[in-house]
C-alpha positions as YAML, in Angstrom:
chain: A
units: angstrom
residues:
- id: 1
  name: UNK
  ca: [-28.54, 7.85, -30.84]
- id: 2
  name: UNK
  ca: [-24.63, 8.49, -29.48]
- id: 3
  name: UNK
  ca: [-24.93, 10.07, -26.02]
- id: 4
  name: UNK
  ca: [-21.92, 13.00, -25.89]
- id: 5
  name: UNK
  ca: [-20.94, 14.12, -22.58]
- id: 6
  name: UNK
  ca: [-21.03, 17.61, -22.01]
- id: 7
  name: UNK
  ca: [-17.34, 17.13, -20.91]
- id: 8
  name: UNK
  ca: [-16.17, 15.27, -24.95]
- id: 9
  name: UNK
  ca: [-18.77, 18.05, -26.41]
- id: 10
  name: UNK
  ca: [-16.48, 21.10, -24.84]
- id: 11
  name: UNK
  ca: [-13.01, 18.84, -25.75]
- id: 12
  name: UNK
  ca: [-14.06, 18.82, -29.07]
- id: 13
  name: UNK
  ca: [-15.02, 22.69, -29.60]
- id: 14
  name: UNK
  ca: [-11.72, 23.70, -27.84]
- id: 15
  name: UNK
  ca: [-9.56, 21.32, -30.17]
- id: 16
  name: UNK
  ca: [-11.46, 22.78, -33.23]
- id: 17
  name: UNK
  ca: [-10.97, 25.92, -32.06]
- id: 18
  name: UNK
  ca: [-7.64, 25.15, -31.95]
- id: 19
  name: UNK
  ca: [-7.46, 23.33, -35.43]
- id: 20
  name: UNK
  ca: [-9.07, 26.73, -37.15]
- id: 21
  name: UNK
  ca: [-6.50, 28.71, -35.48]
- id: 22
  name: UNK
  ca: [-2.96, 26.59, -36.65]
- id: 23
  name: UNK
  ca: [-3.33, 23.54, -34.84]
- id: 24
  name: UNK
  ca: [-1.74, 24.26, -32.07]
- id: 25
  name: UNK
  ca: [-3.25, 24.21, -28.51]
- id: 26
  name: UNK
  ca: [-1.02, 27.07, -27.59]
- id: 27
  name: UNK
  ca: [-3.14, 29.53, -30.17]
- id: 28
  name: UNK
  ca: [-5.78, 28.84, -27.34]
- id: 29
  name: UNK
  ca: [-6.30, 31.78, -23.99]
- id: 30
  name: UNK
  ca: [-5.14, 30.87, -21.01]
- id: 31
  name: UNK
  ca: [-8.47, 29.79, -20.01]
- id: 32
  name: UNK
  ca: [-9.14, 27.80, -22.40]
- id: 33
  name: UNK
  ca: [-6.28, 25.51, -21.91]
- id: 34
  name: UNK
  ca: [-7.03, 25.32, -18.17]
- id: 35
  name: UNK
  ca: [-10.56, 24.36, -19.54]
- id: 36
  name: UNK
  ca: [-9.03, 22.11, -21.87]
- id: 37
  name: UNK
  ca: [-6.83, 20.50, -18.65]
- id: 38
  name: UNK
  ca: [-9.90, 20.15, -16.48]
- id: 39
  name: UNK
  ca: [-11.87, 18.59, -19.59]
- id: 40
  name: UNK
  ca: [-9.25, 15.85, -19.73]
- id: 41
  name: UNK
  ca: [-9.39, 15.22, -15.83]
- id: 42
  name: UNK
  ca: [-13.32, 14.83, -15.76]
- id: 43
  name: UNK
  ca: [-12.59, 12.21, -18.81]
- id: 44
  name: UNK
  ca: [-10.00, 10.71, -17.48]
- id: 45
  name: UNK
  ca: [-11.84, 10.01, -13.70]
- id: 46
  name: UNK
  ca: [-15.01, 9.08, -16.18]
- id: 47
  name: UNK
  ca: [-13.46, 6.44, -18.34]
- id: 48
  name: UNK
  ca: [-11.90, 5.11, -14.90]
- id: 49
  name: UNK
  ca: [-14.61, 4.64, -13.00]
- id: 50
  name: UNK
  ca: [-16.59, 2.59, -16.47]
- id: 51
  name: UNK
  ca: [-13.39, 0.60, -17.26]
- id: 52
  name: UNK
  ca: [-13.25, -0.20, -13.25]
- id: 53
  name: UNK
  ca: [-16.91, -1.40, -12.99]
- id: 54
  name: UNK
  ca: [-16.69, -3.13, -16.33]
- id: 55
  name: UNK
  ca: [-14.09, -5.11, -15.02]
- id: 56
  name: UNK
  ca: [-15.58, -6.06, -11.74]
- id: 57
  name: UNK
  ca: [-18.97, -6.72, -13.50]
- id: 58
  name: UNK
  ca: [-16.84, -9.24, -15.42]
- id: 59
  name: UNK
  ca: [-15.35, -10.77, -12.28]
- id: 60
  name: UNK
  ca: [-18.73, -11.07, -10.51]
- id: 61
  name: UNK
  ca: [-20.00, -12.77, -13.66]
- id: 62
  name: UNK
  ca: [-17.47, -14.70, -13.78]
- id: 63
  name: UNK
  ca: [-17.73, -15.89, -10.20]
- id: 64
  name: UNK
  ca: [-21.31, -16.60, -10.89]
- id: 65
  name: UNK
  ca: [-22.50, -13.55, -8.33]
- id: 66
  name: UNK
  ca: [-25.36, -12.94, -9.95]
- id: 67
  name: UNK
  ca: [-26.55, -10.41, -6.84]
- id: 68
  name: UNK
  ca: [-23.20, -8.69, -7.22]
- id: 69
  name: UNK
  ca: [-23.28, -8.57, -10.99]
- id: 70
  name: UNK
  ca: [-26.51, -6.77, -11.34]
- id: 71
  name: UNK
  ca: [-25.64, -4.45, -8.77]
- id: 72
  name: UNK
  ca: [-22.49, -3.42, -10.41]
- id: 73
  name: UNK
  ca: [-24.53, -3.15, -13.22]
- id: 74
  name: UNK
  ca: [-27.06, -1.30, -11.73]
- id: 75
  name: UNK
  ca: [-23.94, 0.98, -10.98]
- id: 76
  name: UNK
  ca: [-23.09, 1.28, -14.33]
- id: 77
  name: UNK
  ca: [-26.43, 2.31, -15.99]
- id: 78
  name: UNK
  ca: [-26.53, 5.16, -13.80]
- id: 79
  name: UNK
  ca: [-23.30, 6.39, -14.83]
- id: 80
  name: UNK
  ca: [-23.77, 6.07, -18.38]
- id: 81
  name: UNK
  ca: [-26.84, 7.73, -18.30]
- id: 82
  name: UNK
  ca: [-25.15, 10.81, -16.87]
- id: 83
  name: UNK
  ca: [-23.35, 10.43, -19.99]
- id: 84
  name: UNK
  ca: [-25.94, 11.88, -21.94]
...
């Protein structure tokens, strides 16, 4: 099973919204595009904060920090699983 954010799930009904009416985000209310703005923050601050701990899980592997490394992936399970 693909986990979908609640935050890609709303993306995706705006931009097919969007798609049915021209293709253009414009065709969208007001609203919607400011939803459409904040959807793209949450995602952006999401992917972020994975791509971050990713990397430092790396590092701490790396460095043979085992304590670190499952920490950081400790870290990680918890925010992938408020993913779903």
């Amino acid at each position: 099973m693909v986990a979908i954010h609640a935050v890609h799930r709303r993306m995706a009904e705006l931009a097919l919204k969007a798609k049915l009416a021209g293709g253009s985000y414009e065709r969208l209310s007001l609203s919607e595009r400011q939803e459409l703005v904040h959807c793209l923050a949450v995602n952006l601050e999401l992917v972020r904060k994975l791509d971050s701990l990713k990397s430092l899980a790396y590092l701490a592997y790396e460095q043979g920090d085992m304590e670190w490394h499952n920490e950081i992936c400790e870290k990680l399970d918890e925010l992938e699983a408020g993913l779903i």
